[in-house]
C-alpha positions in Angstrom: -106.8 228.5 -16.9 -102.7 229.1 -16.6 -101.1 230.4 -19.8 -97.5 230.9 -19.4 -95.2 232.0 -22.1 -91.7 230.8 -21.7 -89.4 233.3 -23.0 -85.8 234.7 -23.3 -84.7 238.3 -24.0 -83.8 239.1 -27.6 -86.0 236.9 -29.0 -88.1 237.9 -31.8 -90.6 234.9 -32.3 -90.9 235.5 -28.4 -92.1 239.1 -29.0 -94.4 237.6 -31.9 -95.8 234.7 -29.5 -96.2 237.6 -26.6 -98.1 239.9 -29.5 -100.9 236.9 -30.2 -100.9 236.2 -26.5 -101.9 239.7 -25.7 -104.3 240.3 -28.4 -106.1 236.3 -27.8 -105.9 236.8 -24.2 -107.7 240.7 -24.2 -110.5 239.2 -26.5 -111.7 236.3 -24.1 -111.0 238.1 -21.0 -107.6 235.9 -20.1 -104.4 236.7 -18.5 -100.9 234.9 -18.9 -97.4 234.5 -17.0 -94.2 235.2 -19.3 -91.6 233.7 -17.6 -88.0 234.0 -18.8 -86.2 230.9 -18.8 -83.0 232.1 -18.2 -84.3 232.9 -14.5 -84.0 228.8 -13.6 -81.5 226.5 -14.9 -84.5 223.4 -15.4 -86.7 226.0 -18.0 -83.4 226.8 -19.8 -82.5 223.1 -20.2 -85.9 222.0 -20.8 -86.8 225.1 -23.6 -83.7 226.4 -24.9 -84.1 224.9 -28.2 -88.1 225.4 -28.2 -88.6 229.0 -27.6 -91.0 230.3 -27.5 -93.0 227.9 -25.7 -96.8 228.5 -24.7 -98.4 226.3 -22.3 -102.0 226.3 -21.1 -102.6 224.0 -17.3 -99.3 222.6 -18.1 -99.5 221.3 -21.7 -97.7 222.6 -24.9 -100.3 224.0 -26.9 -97.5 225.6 -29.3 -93.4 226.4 -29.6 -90.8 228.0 -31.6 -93.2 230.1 -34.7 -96.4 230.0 -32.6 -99.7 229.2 -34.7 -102.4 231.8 -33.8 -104.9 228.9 -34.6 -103.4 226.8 -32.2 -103.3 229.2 -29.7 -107.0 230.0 -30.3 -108.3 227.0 -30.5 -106.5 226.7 -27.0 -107.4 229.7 -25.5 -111.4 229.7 -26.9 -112.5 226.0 -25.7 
């Protein structure tokens, strides 16, 4: 499974979304990429107005406030 957390510095629902991530990911045994979008011109086009955004294989499972029941539900198939 690929969970990657787009991100951008200075971003306080980012550091939320990365604090569920964290905690989600320890409790099934699952890692995830944070990858800051201001690091490629496409991400930042794509997500600036959706940050956070958390996708798992590719699909949006949550953006901006992330829902920790979304993200479980995601992460605990």
């Amino acid at each position: 499974m690929e969970i990657i957390l787009y991100s951008k510095p200075q971003c306080h629902l980012c550091h939320e979304a990365k604090e569920l991530l964290e905690t989600l990911c320890a409790s099934v045994g699952l890692t995830y990429q944070e990858i800051d979008i201001y690091t490629d011109d496409a991400l930042l086009e794509k997500y600036q107005w959706m940050i956070p955004v958390i996708t798992v294989d590719g699909t949006v499972i949550d953006w901006g406030k992330v829902s920790y029941h979304k993200l479980k539900a995601a992460l605990h198939p």
